[in-house]
Each structure stands twice: as C-alpha cells, then as structure tokens.
Residue frames relative to the residue before (quaternion, step in Angstrom):
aa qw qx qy qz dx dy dz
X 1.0000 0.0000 0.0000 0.0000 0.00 0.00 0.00
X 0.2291 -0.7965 0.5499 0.1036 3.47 -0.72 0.95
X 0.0721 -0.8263 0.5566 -0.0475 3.75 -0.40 1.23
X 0.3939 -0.6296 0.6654 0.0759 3.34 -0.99 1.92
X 0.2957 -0.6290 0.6729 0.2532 3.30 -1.73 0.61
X 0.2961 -0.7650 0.5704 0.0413 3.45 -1.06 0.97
X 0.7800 -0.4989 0.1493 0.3469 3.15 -1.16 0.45
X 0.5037 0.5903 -0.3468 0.5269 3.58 2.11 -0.67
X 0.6798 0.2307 -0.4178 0.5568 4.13 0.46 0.10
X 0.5631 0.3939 -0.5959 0.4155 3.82 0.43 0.55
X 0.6351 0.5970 -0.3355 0.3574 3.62 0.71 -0.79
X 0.7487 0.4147 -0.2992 0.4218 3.46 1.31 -0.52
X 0.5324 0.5877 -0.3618 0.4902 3.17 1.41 -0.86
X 0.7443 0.3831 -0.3049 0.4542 3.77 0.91 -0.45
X 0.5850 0.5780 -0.3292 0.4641 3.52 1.37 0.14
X 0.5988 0.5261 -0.2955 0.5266 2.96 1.67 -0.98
X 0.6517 0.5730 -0.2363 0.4371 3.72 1.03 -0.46
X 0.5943 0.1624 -0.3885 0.6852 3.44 1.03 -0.30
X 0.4783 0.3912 -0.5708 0.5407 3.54 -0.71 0.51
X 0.9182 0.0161 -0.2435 0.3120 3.80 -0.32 0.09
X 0.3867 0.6235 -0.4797 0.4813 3.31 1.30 -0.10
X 0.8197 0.2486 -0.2922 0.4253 4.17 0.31 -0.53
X 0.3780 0.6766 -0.3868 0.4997 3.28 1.84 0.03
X 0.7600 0.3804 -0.1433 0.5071 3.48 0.50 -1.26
X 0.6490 0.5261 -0.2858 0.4694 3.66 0.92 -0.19
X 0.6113 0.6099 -0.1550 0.4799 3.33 1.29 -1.02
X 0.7240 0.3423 -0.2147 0.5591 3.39 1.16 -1.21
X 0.3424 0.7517 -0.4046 0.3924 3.87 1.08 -0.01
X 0.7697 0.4431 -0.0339 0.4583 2.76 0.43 -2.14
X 0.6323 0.2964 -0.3682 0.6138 3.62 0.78 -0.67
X 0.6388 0.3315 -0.5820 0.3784 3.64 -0.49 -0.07
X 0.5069 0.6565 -0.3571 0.4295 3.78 0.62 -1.11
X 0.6674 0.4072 -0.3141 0.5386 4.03 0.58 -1.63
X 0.6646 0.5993 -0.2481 0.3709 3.44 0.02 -1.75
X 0.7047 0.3462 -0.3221 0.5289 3.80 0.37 -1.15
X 0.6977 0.4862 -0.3814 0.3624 3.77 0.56 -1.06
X 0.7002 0.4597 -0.3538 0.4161 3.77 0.99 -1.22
X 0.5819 0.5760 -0.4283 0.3824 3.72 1.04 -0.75
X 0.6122 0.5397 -0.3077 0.4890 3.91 1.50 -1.08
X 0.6223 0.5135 -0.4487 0.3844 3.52 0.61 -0.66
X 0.7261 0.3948 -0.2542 0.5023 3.77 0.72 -1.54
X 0.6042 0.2399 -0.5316 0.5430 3.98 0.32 0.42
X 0.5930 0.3881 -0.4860 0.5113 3.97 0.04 -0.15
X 0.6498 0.3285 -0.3839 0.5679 4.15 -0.10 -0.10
X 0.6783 0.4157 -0.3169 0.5164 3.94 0.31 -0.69
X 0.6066 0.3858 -0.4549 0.5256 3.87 0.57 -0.64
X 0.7237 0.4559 -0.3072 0.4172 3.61 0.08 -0.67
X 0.2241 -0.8398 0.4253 0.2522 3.81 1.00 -0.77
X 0.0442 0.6858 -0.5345 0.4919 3.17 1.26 1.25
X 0.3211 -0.7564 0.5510 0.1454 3.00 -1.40 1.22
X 0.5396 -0.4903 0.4782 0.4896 4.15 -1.35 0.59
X 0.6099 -0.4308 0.6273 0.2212 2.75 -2.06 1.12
X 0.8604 -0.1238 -0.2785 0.4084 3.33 -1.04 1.85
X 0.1296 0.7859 -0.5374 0.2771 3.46 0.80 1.59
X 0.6731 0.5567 -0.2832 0.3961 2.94 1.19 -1.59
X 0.6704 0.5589 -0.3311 0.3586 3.83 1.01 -1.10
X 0.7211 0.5578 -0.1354 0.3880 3.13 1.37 -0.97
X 0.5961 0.3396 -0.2493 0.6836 3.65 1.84 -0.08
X 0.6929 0.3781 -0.5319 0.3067 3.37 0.75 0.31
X 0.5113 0.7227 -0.2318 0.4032 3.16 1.87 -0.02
X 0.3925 0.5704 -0.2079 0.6909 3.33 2.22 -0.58
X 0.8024 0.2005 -0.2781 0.4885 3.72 0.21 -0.66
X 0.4618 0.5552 -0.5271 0.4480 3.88 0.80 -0.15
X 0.6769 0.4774 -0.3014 0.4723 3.92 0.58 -1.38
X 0.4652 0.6852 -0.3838 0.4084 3.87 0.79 -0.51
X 0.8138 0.3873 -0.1573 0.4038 3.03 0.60 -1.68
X 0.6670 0.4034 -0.3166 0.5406 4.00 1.04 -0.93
X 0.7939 -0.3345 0.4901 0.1331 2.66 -2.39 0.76
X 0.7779 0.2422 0.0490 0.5777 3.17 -0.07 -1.87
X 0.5903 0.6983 -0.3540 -0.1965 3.75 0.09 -0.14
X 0.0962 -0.8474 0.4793 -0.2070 3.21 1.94 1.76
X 0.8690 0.2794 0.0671 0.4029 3.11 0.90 -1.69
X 0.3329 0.6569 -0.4442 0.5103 3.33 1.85 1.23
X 0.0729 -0.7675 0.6368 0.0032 3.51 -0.59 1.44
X 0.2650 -0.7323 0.6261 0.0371 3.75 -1.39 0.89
X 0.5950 -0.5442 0.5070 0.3045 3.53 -1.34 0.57
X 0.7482 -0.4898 0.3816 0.2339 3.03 -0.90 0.61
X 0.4861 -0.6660 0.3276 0.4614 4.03 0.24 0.76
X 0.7048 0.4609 -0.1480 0.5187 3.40 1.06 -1.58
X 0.1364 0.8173 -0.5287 0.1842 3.98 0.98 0.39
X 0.0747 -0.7177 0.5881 0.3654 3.26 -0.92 -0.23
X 0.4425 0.6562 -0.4515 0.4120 3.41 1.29 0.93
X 0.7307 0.3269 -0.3569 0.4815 3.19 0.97 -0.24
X 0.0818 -0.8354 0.4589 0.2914 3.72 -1.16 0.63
X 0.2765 -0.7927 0.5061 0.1976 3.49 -0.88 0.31
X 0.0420 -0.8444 0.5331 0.0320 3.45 -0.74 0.80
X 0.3152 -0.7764 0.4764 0.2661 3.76 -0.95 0.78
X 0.2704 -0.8584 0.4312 0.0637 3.51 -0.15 1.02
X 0.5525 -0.5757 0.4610 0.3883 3.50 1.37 0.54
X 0.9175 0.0352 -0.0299 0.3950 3.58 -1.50 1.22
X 0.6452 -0.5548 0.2194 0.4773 3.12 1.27 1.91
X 0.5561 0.6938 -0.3045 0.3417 3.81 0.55 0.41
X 0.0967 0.7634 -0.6065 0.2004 4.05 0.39 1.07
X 0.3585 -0.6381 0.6814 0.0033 2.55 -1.89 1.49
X 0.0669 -0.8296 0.5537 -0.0268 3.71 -0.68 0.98
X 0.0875 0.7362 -0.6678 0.0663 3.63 -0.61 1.05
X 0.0822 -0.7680 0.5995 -0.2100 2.72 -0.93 1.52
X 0.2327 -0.6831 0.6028 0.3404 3.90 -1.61 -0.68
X 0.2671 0.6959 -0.5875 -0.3150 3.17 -1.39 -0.97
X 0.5165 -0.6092 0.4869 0.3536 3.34 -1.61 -0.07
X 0.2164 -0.7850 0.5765 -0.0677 3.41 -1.34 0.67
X 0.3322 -0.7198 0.5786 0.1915 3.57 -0.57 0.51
X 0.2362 -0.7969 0.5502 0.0794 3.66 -0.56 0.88
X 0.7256 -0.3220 0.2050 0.5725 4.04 -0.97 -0.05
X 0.6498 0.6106 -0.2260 0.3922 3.63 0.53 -1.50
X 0.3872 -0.7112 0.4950 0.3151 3.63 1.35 -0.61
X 0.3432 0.7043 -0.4306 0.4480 3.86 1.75 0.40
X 0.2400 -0.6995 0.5961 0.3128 3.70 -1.09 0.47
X 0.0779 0.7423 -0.6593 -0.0907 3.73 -0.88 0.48
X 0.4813 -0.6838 0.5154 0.1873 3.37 -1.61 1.05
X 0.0058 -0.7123 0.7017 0.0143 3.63 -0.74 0.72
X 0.2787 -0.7088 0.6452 0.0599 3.31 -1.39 1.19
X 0.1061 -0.8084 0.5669 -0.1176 3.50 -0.93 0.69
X 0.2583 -0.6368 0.7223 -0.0779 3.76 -1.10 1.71
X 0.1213 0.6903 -0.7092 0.0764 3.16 -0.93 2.01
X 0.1044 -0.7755 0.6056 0.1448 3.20 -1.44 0.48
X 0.3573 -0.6722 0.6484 -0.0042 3.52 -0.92 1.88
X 0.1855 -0.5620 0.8042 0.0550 2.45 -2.23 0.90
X 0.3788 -0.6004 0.6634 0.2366 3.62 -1.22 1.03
X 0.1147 0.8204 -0.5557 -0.0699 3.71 -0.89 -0.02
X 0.7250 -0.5326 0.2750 0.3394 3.50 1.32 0.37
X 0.7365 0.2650 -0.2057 0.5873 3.46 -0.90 0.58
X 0.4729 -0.5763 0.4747 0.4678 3.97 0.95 0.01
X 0.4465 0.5989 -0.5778 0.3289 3.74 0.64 1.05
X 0.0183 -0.6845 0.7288 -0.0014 3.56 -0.77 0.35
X 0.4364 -0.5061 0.7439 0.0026 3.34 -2.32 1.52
X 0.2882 -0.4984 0.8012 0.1632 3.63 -1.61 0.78
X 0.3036 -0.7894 0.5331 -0.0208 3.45 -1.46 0.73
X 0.6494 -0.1973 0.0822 0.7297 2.46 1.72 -1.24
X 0.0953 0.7418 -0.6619 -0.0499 3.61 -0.85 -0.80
X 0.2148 -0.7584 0.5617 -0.2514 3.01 -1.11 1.91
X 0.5391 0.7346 -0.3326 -0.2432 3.23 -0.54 1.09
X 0.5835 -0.7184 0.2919 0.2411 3.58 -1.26 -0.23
C-alpha cells in the first residue's frame, strides 16, 4: 500500500515547529542573560566593589544592632522606593530609610533613620554614622 502524506502530517510538522522554534529561542536568551549576569558579579567581585543594594542591606544589620527588641523590627523591602540610597564617592553610601517596630504597649511605631556606610573590602562595611528620626 502506498501512503501519500496529506495535509494532517503537514499541519503537525508545523505545529510541532511552533512549539519549538520559541522553545529554542527562549532558552537562547536565558543562557545569553544567565552567562551575562554571572559576568557582571565576577567583574564587580574582581574589582571588590560592593552588589548594588548591599549598602541598604548592612545598614539594616547595623540599624538592628542598635534596638532592644529588634526580632520584631520590620524594613521595606531593599528595592523600596522608600528607601533612598546615595553614592557618596570613596566607597561611602548614604541610606535613608524606615522600619517598623513594636514598642512596650505592643503598638507598631515607625522610626526613620540616615546611615552612612563605609565599603572597606572583603564584604566588610563601617557605620559612620546612624541617625535617628
């Protein structure tokens, strides 16, 4: 018996194609992202330059230092747009920021707070100051 392909095994072979043609594009692009983000953090680490939003995150390590209670000290999100960071030139960021905090009464109250960091290498970082308001 001699069997013609018809138009139902072109239709799949073309179903079967879009199904991998964005399959195979998709995974490109993530290898492509992946290979570039993995180059960025050894190019910032070869240099010893701290990750974009380190500074927010050690001043948030030294805010908790300072309180009593600070089990129950809760911060904005690193990427906030409450919180601002500034680079201050010669490894040196200003961070204003808030968090919340439960007081005796069992009330949350917000205290805001103006740290200045010192990068110093090796992933150490100095408090400069810390201020709050």
């Amino acid at each position: 018996m001699n069997e013609k392909k018809g138009p139902n095994t072109i239709k799949k072979a073309l179903k079967i194609i879009a199904i991998f043609i964005p399959l195979f594009i998709s995974g490109a692009w993530l290898c492509y992202f992946a290979h570039f983000h993995i180059s960025s953090i050894k190019a910032i680490r070869e240099h010893d330059v701290p990750l974009p939003g380190d500074e927010i995150l050690m001043s948030e390590e030294f805010v908790k230092g300072k309180l009593e209670a600070h089990e129950t000290a809760e911060f904005p999100p690193w990427h906030s747009v409450d919180i601002t960071s500034t680079e201050l030139g010669e490894n040196r960021y200003e961070v204003i920021s808030y968090f919340d905090i439960e007081n005796a009464h069992g009330d949350t109250v917000r205290t805001h707070y103006v740290a200045v960091l010192k990068y110093e290498g090796n992933d150490r970082w100095t408090l400069e100051s810390l201020d709050f308001n």
